[in-house]
C-alpha positions in Angstrom: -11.1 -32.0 2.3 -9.9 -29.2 4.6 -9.9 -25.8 3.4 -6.4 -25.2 4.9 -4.7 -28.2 2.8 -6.5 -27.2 -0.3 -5.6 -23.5 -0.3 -2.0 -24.6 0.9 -1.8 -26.9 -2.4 -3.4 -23.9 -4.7 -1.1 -21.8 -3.8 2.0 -23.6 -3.8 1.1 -24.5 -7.7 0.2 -21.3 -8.2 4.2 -20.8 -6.8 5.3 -23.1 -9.2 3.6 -22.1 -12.2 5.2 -18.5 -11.2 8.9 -19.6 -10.8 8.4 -21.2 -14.5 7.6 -18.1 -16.1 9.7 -15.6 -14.1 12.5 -18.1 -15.2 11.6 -17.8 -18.5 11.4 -14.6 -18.8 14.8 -14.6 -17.3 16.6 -16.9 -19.3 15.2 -15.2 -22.4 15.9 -11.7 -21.7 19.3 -12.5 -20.8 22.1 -11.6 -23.4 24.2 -14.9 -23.1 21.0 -17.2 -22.7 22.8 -19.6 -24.6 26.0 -19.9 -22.4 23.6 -19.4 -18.9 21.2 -21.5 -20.2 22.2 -24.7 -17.8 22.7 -22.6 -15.0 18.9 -21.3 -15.0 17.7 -24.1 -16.5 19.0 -25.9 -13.1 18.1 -23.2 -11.0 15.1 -21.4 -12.1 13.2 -25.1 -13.7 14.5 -27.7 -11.3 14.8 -26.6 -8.0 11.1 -25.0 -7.7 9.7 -27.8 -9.2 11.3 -30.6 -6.6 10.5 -27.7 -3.7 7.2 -27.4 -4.5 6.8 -31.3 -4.8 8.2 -31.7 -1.3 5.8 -28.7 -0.2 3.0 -30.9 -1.6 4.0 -34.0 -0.4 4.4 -32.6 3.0 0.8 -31.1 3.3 -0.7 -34.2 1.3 0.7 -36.3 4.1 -0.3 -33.8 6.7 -4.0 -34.0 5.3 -3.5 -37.6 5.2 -2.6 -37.8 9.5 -5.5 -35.3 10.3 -8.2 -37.4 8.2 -7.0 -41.0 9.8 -6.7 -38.9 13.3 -10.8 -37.8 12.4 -11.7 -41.4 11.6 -10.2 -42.8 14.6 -12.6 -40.0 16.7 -15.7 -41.3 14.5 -14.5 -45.6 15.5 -13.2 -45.9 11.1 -15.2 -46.9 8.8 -16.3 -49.7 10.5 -17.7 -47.5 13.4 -19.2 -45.3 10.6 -21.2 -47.9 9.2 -22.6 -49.4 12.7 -23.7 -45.9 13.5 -25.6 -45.3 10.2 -26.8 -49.1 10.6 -28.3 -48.2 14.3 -29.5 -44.8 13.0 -31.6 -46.3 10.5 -33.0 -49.4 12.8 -34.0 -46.7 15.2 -35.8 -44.4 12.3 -37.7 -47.7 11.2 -38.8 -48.3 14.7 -40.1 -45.2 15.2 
């Protein structure tokens, strides 16, 4: 996996996980929590949570391009497997 994509997913977790409790926080510290309760419950729960799994969706499908563009460079799996298979004919020969 590239380091890129797996920092990029770290930290947009790590986002999430932040706008849960800042919301939290907020919605409990608030005086009429009970009446603004929908309001950041909407706001502060919901909407990070589907950003952040559109964030993630967009670099899991990013990773996904770049690793099926490096397989077409190495010939796929396919290719893969002819070069091992030639690699170890020629170390037996030898």
């Amino acid at each position: 996996m590239y380091r890129p994509f797996l920092v990029i997913t770290v930290i947009s977790l790590a986002l999430m996980v932040l706008a849960v409790i800042i919301a939290t926080v907020i919605l409990f510290t608030t005086e009429s929590h009970i009446y603004a309760f929908d309001f950041y419950f909407l706001w502060s729960y919901t909407f990070p949570l589907i950003v952040s799994i559109w964030l993630y969706s967009i670099v899991y499908r990013a990773y996904k391009f770049v690793q099926q563009i490096e397989e077409q460079k190495n010939g796929g799996q396919y290719g893969q497997n002819v070069k091992q298979y030639q690699q170890n004919a020629n170390a037996k020969v030898i």
